[in-house]
C-alpha positions in Angstrom: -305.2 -40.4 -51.9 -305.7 -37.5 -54.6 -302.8 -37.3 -56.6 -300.6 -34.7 -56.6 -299.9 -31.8 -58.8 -296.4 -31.3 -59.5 -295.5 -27.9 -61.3 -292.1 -27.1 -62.9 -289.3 -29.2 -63.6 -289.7 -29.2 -66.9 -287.0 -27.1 -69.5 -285.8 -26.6 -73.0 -282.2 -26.1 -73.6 -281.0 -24.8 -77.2 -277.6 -24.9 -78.2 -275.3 -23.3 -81.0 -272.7 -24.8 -82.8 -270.1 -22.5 -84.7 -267.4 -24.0 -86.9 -266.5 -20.9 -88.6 -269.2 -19.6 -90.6 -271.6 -22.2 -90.2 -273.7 -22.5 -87.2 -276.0 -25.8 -86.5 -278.6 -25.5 -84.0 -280.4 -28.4 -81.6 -282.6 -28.3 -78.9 -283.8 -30.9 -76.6 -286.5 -31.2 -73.6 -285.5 -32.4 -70.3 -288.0 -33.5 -67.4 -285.9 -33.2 -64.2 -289.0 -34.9 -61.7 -288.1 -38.8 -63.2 -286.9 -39.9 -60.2 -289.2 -38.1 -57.9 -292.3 -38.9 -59.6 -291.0 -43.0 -60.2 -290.4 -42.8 -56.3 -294.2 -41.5 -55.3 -295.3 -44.2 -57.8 -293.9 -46.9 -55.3 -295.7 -45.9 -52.7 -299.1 -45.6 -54.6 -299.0 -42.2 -54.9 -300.2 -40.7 -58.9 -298.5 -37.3 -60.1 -300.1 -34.9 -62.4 -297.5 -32.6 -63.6 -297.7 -29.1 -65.5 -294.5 -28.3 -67.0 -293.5 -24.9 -66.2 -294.0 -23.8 -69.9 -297.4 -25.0 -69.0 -298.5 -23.3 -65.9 -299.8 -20.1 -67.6 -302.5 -21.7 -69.4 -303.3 -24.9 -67.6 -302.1 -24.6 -63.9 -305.7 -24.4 -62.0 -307.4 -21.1 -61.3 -310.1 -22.5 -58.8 -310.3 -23.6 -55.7 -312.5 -26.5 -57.2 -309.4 -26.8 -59.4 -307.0 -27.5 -56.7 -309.0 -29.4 -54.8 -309.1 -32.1 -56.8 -305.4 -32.9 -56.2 -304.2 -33.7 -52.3 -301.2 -31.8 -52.5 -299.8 -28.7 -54.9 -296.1 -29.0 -55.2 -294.0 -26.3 -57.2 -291.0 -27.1 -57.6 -288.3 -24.9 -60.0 -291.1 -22.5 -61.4 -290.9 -19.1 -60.6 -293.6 -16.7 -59.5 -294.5 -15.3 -62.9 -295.1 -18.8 -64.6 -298.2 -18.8 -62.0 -298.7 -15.0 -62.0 -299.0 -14.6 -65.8 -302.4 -16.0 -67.5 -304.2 -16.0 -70.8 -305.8 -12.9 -69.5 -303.3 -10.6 -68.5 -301.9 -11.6 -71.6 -304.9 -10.1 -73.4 -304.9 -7.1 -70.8 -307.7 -8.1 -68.8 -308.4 -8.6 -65.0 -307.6 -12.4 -63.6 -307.1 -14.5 -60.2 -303.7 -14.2 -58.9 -303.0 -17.9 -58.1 -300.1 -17.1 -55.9 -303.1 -15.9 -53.4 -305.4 -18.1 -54.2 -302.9 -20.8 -53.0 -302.4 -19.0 -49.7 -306.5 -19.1 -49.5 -306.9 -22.9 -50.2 -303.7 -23.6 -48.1 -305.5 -21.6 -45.1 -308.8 -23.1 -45.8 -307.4 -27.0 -45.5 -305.0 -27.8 -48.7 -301.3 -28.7 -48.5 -298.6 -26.8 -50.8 -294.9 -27.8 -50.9 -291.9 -25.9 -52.4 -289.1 -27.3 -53.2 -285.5 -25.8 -53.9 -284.2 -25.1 -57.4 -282.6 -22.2 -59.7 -286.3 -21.0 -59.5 -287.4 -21.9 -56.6 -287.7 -19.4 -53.4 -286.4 -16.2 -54.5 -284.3 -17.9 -57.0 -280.3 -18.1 -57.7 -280.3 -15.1 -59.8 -283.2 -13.6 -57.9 -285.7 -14.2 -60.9 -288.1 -16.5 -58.9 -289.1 -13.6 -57.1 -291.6 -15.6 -54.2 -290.4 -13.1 -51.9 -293.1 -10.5 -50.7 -295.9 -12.9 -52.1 -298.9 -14.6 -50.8 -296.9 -18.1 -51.2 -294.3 -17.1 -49.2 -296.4 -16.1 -46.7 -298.0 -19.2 -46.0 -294.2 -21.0 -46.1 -292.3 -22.3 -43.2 -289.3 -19.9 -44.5 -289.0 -16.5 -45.4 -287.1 -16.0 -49.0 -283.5 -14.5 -48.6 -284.5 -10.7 -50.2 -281.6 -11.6 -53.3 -279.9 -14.3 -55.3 -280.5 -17.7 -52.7 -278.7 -19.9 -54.3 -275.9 -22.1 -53.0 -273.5 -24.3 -55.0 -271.8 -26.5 -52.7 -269.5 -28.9 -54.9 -267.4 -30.1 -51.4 -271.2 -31.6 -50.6 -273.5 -30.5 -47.9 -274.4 -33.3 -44.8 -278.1 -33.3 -44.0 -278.1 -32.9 -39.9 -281.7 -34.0 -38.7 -283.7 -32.2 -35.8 -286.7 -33.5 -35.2 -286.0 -37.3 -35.8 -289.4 -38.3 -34.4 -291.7 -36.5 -36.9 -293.8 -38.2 -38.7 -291.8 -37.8 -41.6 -288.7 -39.1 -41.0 -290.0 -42.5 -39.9 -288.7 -45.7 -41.1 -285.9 -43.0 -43.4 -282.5 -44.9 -42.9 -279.8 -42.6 -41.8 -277.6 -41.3 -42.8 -279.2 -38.8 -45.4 -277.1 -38.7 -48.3 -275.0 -35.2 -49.0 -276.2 -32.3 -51.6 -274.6 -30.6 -53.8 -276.4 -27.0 -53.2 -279.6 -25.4 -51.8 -281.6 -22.0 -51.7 -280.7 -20.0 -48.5 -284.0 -19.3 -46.7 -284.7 -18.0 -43.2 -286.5 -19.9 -40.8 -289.7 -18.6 -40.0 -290.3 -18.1 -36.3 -293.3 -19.1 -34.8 -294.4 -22.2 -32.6 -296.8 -23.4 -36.1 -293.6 -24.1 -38.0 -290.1 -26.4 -37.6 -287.3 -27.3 -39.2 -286.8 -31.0 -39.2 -283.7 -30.5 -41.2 -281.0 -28.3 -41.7 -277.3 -28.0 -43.4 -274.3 -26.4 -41.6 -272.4 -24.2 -44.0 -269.8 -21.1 -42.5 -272.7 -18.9 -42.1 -274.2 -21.6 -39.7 -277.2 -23.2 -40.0 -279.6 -23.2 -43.0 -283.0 -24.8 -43.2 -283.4 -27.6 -45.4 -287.1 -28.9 -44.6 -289.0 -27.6 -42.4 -293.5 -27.5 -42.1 -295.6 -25.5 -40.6 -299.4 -25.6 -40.1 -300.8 -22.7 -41.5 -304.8 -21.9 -40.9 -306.5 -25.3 -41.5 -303.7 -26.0 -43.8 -299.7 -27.6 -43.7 -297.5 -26.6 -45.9 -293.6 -28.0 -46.3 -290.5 -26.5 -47.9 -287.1 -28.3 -48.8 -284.7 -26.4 -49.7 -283.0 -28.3 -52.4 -283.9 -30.3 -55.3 -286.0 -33.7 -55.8 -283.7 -34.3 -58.5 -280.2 -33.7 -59.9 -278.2 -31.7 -59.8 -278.2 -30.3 -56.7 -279.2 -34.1 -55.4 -276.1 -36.1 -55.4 -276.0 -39.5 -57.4 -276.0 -41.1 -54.0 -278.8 -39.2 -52.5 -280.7 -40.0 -55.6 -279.4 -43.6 -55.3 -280.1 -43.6 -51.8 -282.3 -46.6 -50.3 -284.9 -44.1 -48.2 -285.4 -41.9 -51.2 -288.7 -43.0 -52.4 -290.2 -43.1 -48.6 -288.8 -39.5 -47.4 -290.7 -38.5 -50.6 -293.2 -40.1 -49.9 -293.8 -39.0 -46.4 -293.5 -35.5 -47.1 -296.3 -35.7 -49.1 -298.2 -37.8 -47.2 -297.9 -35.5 -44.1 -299.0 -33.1 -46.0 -302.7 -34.9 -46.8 -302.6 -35.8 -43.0 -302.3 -39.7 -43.9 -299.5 -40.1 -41.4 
């Protein structure tokens, strides 16, 4: 198999220190796809990831670019991180790589999104996939404001369609989460939800596919890492194969 490009999960965090008048200063880098990318690698499967500080400049503008990966997988990156290029920067005309995802999606590739503060439409509504090309190759339609959910009592995974391809072999039960982006299910007989949380407003999706043109694409709702994963979904002994399976479903090698 190809491997897979990852984008996002990546994020700087600066912090101030007062103690009166003086003020100290530290940053530090954090990388929240360890987990998710350790559990590909045992089952064979390579990751390439772009950082979302990245994306601008190196995320790929081609088809030929994405082609050389099996799936594309964004994951807590917003829209602009992918809209913005070194040539709007400089005021000039460039590819919009929101659409040319939906293109190579239709024409045959596999895109997954998964959930996060900037995932979907995004928990203060600065994701902003809503109303793009991406979304409208999804499984879901993006809730039109701030999607997401912070659910500290836990959320219990209920599964639907316990004989796709993806759930097999996965020991149940799925492990509770801790929050998700609300998303509507898309209707259409190309597209189910496999998964889904019951919260008071009823059901929300948490996975669901859908074939789209020649293409599949996959959304989950809620992280591949913490903290919206619980210690014990992350701890969980069919973590590294329902990872794995999604992605392999989407490169049609189960």
């Amino acid at each position: 198999m190809k491997p897979v490009l990852l984008a996002g999960e990546t994020f700087h965090v600066t912090s101030f220190a007062a103690k009166g008048y003086e003020v100290g200063a530290s940053a530090r880098y954090s990388n929240g796809a360890e987990r998710y990318i350790q559990g590909l690698a045992a089952h064979d499967i390579a990751v390439v990831q772009i950082g979302g500080d990245r994306c601008e400049s190196e995320f790929p503008m081609t088809m030929e670019g994405l082609s050389a990966y099996s799936t594309v997988v964004l994951s807590d990156v917003g829209a602009l991180s992918l809209l913005y290029t070194p040539q709007t920067r400089a005021g000039r005309r460039s590819v919009n790589r929101l659409e040319l995802l939906r293109q190579w999606v239709e024409r045959g590739g596999s895109l997954m999104m998964a959930g996060g503060y900037c995932s979907f439409q995004g928990i203060d509504g600065l994701a902003m996939f809503g109303g793009t090309a991406v979304e409208e190759c999804l499984p879901v339609e993006c809730f039109p404001g701030p999607d997401g959910i912070e659910a500290p009592e836990g959320l219990d995974p209920a599964i639907d369609e316990a004989s796709h391809p993806i759930l097999a072999g996965v020991p149940t039960p799925i492990p509770y989460v801790l929050g998700m982006n609300r998303v509507a299910a898309r209707e259409g007989t190309d597209m189910k939800t496999l998964i889904h949380c019951d919260r008071r407003a009823g059901q929300m999706p948490l996975l669901s596919v859908r074939q789209y043109g020649a293409g599949r694409t996959l959304a989950w709702m809620t992280d591949i890492g913490p903290h919206w994963l619980s210690q014990d979904f992350m701890q969980w002994s069919g973590y590294d194969l329902f990872m794995a399976n999604m992605v392999r479903w989407l490169a049609r090698e189960i």
